[in-house]
C-alpha positions in Angstrom: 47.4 -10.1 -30.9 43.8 -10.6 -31.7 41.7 -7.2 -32.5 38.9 -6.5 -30.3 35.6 -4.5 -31.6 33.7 -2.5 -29.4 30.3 -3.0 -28.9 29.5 0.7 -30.5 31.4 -0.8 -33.8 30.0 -4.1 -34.0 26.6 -2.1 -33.5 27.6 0.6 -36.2 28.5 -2.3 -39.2 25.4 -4.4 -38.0 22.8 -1.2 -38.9 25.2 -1.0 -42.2 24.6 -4.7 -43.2 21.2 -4.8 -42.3 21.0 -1.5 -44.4 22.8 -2.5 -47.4 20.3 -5.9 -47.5 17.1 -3.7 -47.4 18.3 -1.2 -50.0 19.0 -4.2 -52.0 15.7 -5.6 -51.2 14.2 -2.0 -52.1 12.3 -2.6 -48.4 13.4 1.2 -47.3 15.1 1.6 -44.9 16.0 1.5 -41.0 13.6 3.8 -38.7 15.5 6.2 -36.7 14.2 5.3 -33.6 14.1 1.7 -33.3 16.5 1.1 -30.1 20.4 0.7 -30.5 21.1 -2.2 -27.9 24.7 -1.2 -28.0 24.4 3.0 -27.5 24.6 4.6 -24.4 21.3 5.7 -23.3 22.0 7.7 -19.6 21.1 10.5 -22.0 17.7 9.2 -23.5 13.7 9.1 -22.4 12.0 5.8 -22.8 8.7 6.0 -23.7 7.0 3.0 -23.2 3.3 2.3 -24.5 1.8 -0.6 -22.3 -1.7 -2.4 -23.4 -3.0 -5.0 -25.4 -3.1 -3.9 -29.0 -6.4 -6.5 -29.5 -8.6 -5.3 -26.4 -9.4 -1.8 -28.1 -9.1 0.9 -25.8 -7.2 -0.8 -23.5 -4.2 -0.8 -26.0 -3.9 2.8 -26.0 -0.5 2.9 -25.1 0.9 1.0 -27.9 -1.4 2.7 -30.1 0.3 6.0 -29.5 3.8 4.0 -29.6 2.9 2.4 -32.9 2.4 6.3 -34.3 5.5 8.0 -32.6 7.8 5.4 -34.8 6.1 6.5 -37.6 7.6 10.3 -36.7 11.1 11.9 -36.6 11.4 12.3 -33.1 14.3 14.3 -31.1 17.4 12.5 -30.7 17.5 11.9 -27.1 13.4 10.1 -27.3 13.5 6.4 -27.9 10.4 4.4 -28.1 9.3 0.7 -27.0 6.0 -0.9 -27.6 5.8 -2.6 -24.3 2.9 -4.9 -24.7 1.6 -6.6 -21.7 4.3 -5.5 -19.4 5.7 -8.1 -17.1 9.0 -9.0 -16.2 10.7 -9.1 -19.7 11.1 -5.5 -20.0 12.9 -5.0 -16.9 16.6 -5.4 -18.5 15.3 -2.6 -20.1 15.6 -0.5 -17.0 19.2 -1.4 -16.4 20.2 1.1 -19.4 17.6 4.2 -18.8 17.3 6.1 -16.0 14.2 8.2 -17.6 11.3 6.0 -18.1 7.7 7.5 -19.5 5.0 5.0 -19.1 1.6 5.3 -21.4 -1.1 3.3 -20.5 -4.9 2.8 -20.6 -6.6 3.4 -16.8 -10.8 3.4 -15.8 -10.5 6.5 -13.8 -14.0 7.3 -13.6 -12.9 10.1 -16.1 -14.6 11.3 -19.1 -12.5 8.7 -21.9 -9.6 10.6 -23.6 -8.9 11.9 -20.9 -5.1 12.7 -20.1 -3.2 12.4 -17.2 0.5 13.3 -16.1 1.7 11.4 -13.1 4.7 10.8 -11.4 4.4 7.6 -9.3 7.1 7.0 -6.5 6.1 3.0 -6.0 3.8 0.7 -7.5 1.0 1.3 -5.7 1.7 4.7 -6.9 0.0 3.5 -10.1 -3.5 3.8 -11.0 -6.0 0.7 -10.5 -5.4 -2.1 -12.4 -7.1 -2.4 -15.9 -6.5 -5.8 -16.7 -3.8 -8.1 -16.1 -0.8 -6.5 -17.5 -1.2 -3.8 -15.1 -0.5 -6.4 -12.3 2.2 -7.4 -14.5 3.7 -3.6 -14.3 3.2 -3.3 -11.1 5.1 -6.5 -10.2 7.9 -5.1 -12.5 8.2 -1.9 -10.7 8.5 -3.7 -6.9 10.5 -6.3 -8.4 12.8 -3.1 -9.5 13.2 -1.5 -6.2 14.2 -4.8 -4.9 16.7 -5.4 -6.8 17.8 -1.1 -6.3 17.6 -0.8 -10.2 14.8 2.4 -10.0 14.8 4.6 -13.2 12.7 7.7 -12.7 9.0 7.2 -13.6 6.8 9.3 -14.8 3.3 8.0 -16.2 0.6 9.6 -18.6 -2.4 7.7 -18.6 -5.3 7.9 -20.8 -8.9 7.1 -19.3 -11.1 4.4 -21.0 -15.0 3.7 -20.2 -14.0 0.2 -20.9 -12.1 -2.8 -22.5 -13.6 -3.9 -25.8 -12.2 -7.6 -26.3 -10.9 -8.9 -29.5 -10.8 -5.1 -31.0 -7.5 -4.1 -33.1 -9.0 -0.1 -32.8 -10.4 2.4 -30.9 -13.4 4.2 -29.4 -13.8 7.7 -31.0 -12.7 9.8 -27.8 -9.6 7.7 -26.9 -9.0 8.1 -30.8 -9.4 11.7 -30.6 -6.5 12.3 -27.9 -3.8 10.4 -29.6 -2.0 13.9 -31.3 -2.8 15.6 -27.8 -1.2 12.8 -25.7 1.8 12.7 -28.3 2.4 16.5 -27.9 1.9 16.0 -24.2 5.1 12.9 -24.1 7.1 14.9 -25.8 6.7 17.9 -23.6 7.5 16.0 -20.8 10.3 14.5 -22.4 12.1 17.6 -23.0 11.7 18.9 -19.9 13.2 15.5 -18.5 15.6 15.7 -20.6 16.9 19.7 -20.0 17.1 18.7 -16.5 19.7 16.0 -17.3 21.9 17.8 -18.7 
């Protein structure tokens, strides 16, 4: 009779291996919230940072995401650097039901500005920025067809405007990073206290 592993073992040794080699390595270690592709995650929050980390404010959202990896975050928060959006990240949504969105929008608000929205649809979003907001938006229709719709909820920061070929940001949008942090992770726990 052959032995069968379940996809929560096979997950289990694979962190250990790729443990053991970077301890070997003296690299450090794991991070405790990259994502478990194998782990249930009906319990978790998604955060997912959207932007272009090389069009300066714009990239706000993976900013943030960058810096929440770097932290020990509660066990039920996971975190994605989402990029440009588009289609690719919507097998994402067929294992969390909680999705937070961060993103970069020109609101006409004063920049750093931070917003808590919960969008129903896509043209629930804000305006487009660029074009991976077209790409989100797609994504999100594209969900509904297909009846796989993970509550949304979306905290954008406003931006004056997108600064090409820049790896950081303007001084305001800097300046509400720690406040936009605190403000996911309130959310967060209150999404997650309501599931269970």
């Amino acid at each position: 009779m052959q032995k069968v592993l379940s996809l929560k073992k096979v997950s289990f040794v694979f962190k250990q291996v790729i443990q053991t080699k970077m301890e070997k390595k003296n690299i450090g270690s794991l991070s405790t919230n990259l994502i478990d592709i194998f782990e249930d995650k009906t319990d978790k929050v998604l955060i997912l940072g959207i932007g272009n980390y090389l069009m300066g404010d714009e990239g706000v959202g993976v900013h943030i995401i960058h810096q929440m990896e770097k932290m020990i975050l509660p066990e039920y928060v996971e975190v994605l650097d989402g990029g440009t959006g588009g289609f690719f990240l919507m097998n994402v949504f067929d294992d969390y039901g909680k999705v937070i969105f961060l993103d970069a929008t020109m609101d006409g608000k004063n920049a750093g500005t931070i917003k808590v929205l919960h969008p129903k649809f896509a043209s629930d979003f804000p305006k487009a920025l660029s074009v991976h907001d077209v790409g989100l938006k797609d994504m999100v229709e594209a969900l509904y067809l297909q009846d796989i719709l993970p509550e949304m909820h979306l905290i954008t920061i406003s931006v004056i405007g997108i600064q090409p070929m820049i790896v950081g940001m303007t001084d305001p949008v800097e300046k509400c990073v720690p406040e936009a942090i605190e403000t996911i992770l309130n959310l967060a726990e209150k999404i997650h206290t309501k599931i269970k």
